[in-house]
VOPA-829378 format. One record per atom (N, C-alpha, C, O): z, x, y; residue number from 1; atom name. Coordinates in Angstrom, 3 decimals. Atoms other than C-alpha are relative to their C-alpha. Layout:
! VOPA-829378
@w: Z | u: X | v: Y | resi: NUM | name: CA;
...
END
This chain:
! VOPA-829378
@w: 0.000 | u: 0.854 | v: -1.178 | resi: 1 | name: N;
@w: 0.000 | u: 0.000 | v: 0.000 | resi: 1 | name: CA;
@w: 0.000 | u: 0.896 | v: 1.236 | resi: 1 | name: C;
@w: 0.874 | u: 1.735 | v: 1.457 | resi: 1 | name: O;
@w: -0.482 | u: -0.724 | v: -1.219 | resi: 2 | name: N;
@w: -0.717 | u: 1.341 | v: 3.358 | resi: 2 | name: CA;
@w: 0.903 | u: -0.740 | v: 1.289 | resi: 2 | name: C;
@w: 0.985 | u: -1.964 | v: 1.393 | resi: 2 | name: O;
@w: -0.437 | u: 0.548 | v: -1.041 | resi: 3 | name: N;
@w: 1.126 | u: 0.791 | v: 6.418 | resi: 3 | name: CA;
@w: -0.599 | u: 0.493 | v: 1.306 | resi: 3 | name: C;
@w: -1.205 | u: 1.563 | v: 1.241 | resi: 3 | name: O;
@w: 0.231 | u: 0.055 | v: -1.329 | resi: 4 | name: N;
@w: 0.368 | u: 0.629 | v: 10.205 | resi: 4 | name: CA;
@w: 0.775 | u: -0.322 | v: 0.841 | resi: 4 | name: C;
@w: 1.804 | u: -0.755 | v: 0.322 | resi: 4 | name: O;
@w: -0.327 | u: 0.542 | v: -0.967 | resi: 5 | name: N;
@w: 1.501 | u: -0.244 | v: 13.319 | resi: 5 | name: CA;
@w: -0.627 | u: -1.199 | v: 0.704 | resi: 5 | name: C;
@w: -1.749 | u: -0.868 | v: 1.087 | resi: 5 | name: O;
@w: 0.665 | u: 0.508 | v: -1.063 | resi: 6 | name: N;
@w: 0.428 | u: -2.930 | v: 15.335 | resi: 6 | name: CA;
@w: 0.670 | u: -1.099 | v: 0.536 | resi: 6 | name: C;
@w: 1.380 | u: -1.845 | v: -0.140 | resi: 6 | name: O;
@w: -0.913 | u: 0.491 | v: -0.627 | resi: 7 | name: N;
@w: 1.693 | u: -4.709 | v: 18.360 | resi: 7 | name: CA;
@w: 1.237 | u: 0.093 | v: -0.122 | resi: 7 | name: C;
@w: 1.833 | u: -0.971 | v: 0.043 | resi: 7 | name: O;
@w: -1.199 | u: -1.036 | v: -0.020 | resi: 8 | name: N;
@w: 5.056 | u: -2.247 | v: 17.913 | resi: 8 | name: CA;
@w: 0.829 | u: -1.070 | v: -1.036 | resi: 8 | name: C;
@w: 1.942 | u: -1.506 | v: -0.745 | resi: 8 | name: O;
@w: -0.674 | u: 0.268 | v: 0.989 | resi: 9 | name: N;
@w: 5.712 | u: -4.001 | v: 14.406 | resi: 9 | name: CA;
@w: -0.880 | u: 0.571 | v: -1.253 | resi: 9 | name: C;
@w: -2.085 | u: 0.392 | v: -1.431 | resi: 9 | name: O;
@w: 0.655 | u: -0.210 | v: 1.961 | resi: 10 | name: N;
@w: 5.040 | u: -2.521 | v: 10.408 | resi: 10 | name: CA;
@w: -0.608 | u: -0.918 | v: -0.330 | resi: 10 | name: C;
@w: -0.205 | u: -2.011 | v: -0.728 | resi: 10 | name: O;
@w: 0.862 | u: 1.255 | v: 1.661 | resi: 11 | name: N;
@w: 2.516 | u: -4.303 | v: 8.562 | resi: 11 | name: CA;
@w: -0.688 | u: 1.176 | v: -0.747 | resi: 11 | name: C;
@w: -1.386 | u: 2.138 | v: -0.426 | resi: 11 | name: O;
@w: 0.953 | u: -0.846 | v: 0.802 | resi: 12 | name: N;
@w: 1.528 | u: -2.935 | v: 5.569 | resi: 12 | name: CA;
@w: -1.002 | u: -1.252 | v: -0.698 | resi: 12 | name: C;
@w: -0.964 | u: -2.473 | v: -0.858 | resi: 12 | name: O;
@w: 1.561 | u: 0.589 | v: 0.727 | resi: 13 | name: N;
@w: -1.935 | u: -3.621 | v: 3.849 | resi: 13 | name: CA;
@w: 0.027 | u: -0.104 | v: -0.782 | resi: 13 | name: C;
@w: -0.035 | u: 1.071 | v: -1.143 | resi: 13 | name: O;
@w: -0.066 | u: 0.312 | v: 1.535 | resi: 14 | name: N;
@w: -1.773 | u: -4.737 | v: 0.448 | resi: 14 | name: CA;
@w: -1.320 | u: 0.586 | v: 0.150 | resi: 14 | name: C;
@w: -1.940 | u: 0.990 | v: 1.134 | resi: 14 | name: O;
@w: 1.422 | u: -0.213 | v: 0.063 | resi: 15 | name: N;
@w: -4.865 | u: -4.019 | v: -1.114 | resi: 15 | name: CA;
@w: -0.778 | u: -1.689 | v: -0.123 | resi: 15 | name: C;
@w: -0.271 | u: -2.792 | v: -0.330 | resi: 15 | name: O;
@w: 0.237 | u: 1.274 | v: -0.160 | resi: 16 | name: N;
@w: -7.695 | u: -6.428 | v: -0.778 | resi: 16 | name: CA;
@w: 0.498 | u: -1.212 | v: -1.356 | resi: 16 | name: C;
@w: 1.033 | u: -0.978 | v: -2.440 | resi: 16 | name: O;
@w: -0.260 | u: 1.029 | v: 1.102 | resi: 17 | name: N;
@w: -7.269 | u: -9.665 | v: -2.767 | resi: 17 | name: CA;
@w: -0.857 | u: 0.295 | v: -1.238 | resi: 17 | name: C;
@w: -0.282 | u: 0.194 | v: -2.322 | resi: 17 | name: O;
@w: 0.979 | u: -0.150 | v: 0.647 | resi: 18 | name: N;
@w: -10.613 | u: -8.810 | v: -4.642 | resi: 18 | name: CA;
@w: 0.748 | u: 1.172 | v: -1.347 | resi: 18 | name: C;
@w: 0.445 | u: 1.259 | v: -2.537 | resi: 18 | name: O;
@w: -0.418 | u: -1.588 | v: 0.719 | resi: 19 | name: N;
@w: -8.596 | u: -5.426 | v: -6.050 | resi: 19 | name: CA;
@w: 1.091 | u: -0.879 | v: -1.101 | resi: 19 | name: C;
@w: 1.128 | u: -0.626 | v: -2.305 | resi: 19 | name: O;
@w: -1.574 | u: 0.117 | v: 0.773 | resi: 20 | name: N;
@w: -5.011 | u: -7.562 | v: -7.210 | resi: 20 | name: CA;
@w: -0.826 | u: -0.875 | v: -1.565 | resi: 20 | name: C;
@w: -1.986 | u: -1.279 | v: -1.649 | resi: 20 | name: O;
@w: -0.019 | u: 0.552 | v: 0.850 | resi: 21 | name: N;
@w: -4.871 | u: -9.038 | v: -10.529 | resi: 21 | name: CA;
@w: 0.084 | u: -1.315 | v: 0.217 | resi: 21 | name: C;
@w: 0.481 | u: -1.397 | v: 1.379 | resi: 21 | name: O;
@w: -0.331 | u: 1.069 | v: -0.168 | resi: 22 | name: N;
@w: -4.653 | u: -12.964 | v: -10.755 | resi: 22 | name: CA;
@w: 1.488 | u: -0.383 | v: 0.272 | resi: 22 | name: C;
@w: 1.813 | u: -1.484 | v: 0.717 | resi: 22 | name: O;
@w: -1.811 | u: 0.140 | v: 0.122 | resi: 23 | name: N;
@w: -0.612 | u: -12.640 | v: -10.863 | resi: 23 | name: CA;
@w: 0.068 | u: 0.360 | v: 0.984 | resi: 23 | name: C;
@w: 0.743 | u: -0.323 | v: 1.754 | resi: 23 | name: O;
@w: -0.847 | u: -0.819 | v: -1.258 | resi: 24 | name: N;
@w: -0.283 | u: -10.323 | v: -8.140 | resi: 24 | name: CA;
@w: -0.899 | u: -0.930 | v: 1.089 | resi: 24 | name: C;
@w: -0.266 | u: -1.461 | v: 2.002 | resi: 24 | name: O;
@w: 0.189 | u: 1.165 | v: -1.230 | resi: 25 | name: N;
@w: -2.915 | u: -12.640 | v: -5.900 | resi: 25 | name: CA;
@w: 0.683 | u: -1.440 | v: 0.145 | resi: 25 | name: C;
@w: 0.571 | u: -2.062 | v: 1.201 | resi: 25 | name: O;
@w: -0.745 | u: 1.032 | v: 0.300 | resi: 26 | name: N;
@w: -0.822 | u: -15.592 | v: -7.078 | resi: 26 | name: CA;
@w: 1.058 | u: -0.043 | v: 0.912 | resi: 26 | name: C;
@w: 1.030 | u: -0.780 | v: 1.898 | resi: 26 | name: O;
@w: -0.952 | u: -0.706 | v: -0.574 | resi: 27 | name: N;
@w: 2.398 | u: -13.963 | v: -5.938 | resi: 27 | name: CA;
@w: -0.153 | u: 0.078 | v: 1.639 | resi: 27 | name: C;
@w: 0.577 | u: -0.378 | v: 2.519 | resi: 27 | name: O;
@w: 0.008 | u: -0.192 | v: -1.596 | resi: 28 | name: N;
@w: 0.758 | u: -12.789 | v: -2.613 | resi: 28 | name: CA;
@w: -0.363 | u: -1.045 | v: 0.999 | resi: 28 | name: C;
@w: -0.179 | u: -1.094 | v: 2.216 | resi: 28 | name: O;
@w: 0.405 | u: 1.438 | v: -1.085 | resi: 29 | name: N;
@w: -0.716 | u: -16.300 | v: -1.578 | resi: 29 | name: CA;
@w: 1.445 | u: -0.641 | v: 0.329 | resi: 29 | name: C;
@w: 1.828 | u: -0.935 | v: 1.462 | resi: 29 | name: O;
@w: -1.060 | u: 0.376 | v: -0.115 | resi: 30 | name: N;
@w: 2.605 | u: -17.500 | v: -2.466 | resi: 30 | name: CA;
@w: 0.910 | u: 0.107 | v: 1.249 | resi: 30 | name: C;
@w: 1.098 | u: -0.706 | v: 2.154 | resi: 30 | name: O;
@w: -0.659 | u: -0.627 | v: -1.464 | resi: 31 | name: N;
@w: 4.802 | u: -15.252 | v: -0.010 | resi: 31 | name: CA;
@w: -0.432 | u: -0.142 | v: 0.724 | resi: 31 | name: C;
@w: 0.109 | u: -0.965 | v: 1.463 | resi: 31 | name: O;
@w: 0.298 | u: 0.997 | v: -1.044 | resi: 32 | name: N;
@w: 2.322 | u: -15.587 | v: 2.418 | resi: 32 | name: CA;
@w: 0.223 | u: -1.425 | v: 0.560 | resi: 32 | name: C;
@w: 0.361 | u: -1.823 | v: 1.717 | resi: 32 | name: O;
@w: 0.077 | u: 1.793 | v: -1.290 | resi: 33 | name: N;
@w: 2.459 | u: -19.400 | v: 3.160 | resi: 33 | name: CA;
@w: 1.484 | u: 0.032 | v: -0.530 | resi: 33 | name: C;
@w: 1.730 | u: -1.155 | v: -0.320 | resi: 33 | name: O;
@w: -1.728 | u: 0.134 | v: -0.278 | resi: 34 | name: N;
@w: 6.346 | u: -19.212 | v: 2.597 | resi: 34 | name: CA;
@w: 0.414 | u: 0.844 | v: 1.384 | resi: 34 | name: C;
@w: 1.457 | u: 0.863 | v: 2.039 | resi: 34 | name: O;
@w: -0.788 | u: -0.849 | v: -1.661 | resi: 35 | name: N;
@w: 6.162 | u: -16.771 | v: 5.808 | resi: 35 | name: CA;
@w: -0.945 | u: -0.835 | v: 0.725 | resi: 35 | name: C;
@w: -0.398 | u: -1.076 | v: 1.801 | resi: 35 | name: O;
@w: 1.190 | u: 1.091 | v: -1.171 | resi: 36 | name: N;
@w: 3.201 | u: -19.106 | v: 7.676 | resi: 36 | name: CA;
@w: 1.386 | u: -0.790 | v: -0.111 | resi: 36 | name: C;
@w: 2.081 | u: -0.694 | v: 0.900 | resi: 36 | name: O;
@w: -0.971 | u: 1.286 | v: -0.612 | resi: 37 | name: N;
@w: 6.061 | u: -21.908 | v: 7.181 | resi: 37 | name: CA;
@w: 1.075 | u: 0.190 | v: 0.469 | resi: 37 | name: C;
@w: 1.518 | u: -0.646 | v: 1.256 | resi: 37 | name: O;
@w: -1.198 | u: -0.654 | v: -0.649 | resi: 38 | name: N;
@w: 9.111 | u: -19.886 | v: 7.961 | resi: 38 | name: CA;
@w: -0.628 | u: -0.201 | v: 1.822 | resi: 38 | name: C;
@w: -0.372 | u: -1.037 | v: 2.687 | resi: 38 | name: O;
@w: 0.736 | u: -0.063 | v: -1.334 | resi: 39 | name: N;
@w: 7.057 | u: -19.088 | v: 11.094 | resi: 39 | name: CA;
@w: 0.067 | u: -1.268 | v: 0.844 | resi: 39 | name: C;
@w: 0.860 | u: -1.640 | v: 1.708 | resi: 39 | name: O;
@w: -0.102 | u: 1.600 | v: -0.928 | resi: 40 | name: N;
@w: 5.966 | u: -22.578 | v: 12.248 | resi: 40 | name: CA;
@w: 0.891 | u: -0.170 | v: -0.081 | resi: 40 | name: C;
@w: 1.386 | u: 0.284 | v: 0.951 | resi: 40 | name: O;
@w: -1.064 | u: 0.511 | v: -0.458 | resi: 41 | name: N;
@w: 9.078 | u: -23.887 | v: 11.720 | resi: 41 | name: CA;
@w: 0.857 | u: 0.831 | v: 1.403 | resi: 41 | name: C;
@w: 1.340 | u: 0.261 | v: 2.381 | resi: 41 | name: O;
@w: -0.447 | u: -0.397 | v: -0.850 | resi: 42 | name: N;
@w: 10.374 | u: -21.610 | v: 13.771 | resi: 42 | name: CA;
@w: -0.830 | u: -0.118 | v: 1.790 | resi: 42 | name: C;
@w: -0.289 | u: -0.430 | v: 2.851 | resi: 42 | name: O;
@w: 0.517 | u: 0.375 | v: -0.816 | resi: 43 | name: N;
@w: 8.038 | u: -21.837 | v: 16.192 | resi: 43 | name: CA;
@w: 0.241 | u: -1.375 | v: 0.983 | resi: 43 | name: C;
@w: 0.404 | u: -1.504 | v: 2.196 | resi: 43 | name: O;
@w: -0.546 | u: 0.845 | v: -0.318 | resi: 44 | name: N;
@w: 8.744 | u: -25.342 | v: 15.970 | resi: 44 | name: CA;
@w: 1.788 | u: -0.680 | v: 1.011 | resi: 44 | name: C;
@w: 2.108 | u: -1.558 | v: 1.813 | resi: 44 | name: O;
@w: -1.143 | u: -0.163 | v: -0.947 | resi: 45 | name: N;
@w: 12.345 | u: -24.660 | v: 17.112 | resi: 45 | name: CA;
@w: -0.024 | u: 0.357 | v: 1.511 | resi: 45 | name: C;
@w: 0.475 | u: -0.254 | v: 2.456 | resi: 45 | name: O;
@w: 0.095 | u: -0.071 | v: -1.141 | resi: 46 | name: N;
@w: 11.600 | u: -23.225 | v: 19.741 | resi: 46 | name: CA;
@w: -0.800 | u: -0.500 | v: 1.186 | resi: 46 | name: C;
@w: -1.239 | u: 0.208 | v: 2.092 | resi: 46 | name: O;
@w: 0.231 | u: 0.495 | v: -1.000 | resi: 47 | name: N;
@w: 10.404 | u: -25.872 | v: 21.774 | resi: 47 | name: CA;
@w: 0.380 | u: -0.275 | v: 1.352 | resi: 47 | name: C;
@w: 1.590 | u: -0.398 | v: 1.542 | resi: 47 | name: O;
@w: -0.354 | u: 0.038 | v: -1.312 | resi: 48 | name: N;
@w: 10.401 | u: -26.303 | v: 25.383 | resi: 48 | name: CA;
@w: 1.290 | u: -0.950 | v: 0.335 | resi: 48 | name: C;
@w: 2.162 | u: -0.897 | v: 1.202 | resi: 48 | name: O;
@w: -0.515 | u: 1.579 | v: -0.328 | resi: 49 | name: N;
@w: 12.029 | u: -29.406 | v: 25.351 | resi: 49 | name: CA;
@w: 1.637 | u: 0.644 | v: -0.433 | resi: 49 | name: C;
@w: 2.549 | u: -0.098 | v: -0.068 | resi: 49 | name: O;
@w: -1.606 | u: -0.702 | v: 0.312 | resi: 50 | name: N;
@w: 15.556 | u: -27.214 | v: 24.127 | resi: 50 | name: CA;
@w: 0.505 | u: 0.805 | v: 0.777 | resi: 50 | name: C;
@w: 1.580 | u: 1.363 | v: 0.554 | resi: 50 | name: O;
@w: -0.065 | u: -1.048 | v: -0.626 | resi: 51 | name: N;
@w: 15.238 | u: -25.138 | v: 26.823 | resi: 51 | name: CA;
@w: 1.005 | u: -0.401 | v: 0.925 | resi: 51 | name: C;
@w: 1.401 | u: 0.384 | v: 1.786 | resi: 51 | name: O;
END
């Protein structure tokens, strides 16, 4: 896995999807949309309207 910088946070690069096995792309769609919904929700919190 490599890592980078960008916008002064770590992301590392899995390899592409094309490379993982069916388990490990399974796995990585997974985590992904468990952090997309972490996200929105949060996002969601922080609406104006709380301000």
């Amino acid at each position: 896995m490599r890592y980078r910088m960008k916008d002064g946070l770590l992301v590392a690069d899995p390899p592409s999807l094309e490379e993982m096995s069916p388990e490990e792309r399974a796995s990585f769609e997974a985590r992904r949309d468990r952090v997309k919904a972490l996200l929105d929700s949060w996002d969601e919190s922080k609406s104006p309207s709380q301000d």
